[in-house]
Every structure is written in structure tokens, then in C-alpha cells.
C-alpha positions in Angstrom: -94.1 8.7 -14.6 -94.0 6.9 -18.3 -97.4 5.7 -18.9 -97.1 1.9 -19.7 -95.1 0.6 -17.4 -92.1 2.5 -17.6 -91.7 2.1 -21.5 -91.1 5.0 -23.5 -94.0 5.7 -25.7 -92.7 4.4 -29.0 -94.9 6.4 -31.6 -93.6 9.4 -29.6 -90.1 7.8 -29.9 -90.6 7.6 -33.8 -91.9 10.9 -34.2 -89.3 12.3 -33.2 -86.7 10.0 -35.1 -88.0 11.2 -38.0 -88.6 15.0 -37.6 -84.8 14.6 -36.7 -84.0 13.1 -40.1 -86.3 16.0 -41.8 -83.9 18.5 -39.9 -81.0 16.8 -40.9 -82.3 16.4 -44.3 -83.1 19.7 -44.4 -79.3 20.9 -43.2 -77.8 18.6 -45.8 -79.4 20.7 -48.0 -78.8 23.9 -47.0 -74.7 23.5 -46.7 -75.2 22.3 -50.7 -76.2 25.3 -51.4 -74.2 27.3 -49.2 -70.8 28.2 -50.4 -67.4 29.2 -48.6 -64.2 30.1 -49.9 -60.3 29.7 -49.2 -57.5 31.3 -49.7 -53.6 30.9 -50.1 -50.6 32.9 -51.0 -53.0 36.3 -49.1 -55.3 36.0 -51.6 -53.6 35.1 -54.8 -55.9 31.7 -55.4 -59.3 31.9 -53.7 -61.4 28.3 -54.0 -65.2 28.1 -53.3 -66.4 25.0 -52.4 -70.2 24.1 -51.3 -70.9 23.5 -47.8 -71.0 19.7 -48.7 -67.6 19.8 -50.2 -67.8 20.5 -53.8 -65.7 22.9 -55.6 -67.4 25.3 -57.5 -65.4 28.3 -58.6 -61.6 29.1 -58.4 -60.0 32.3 -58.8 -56.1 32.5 -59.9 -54.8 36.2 -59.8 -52.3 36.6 -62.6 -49.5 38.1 -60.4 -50.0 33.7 -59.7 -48.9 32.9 -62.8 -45.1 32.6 -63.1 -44.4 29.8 -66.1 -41.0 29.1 -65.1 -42.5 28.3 -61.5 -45.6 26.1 -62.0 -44.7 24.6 -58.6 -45.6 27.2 -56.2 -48.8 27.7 -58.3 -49.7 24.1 -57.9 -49.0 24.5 -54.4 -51.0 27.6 -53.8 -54.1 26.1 -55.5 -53.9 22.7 -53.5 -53.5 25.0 -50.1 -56.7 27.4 -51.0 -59.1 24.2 -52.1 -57.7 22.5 -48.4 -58.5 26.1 -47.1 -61.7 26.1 -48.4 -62.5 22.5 -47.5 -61.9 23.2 -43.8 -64.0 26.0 -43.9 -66.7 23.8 -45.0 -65.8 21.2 -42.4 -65.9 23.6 -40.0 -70.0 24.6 -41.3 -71.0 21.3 -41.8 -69.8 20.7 -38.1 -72.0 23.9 -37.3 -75.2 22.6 -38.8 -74.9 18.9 -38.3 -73.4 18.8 -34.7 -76.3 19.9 -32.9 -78.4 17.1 -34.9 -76.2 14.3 -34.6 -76.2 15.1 -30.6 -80.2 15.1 -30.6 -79.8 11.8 -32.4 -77.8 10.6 -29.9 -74.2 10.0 -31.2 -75.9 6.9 -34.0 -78.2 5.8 -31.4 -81.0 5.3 -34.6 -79.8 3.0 -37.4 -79.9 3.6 -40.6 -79.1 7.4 -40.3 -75.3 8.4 -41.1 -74.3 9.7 -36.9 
């Protein structure tokens, strides 16, 4: 039985609202850090990109490089960034899902799920 008449004990309630922002805060931070890579052409461009997103390195192997062909190149380097991107989507999914499910689906406002 809920002491008080059946209404959820709101301290409790905002406890735990904010140790879930902490976590979250705490996993944002992490998948900055973190870094993941992707690649196109089987290897030929490889981009690294934080878990948040950013791109932080990228790797062109001159067997890449044609300067009649530009193109493909171009190509190639948009496909490992997107590669790359995904992957990070994918992690950010990993360490955010679980938190945005204890939060509810945006049941608190002011928090970003």
C-alpha cells in the first residue's frame, strides 16, 4: 500500500528523476568520448566519429586517390562518415535506450526523451 493515501511519495519520485538525469548525463558523456569507425570501398576510407556524432579522424588509402576520378572518392568518403554515423547511432541507442525507457518515454519534462 502507498503511504498517504495512495499518492506516490514525491521526494522519492524526484530522487529518482534526478539520479536518472545523472545516468544519462553520465552516458552522454561517455559516447563523447567513445569513438567508432566506418568504412567504404572494404576499407579504402575509414571515418571515426565520437559516439555523439563528431568526426574526428579520417583515413584515405592512396590506392583511393585516382585524380581523374574525384567522384568515386567523394563518394566513398561520404559512405564511410554515414557508416560511421550509424555505428554511432546504433551506440548511442545502446546507452541511451535503457535510460530513456526508465524515464518513461518523456514522461519528465525538461529532459530530451
Amino acid at each position: 500500500m502507498i503511504p498517504g493515501g495512495g499518492q506516490p511519495n514525491m521526494q522519492q519520485l524526484l530522487q529518482q528523476a534526478q539520479k536518472m538525469q545523472q545516468d544519462l548525463a553520465q552516458a552522454q558523456e561517455e559516447l563523447a568520448q567513445t569513438e567508432v569507425d566506418g568504412q567504404a570501398g572494404g576499407g579504402l576510407v575509414t571515418a571515426t566519429v565520437t559516439g555523439a556524432g563528431e568526426l574526428r579522424n579520417l583515413k584515405i588509402d592512396p590506392k583511393a586517390v585516382d585524380p581523374e576520378d574525384t567522384e568515386t572518392l567523394a563518394d566513398l568518403v561520404v559512405a564511410a562518415v554515414q557508416a560511421a554515423n550509424e555505428n554511432a547511432q546504433a551506440l548511442q541507442q545502446e546507452k541511451l535506450g535503457p535510460l530513456a525507457q526508465g524515464l518513461g518515454g518523456g514522461g519528465i519534462p525538461g529532459l530530451p526523451f
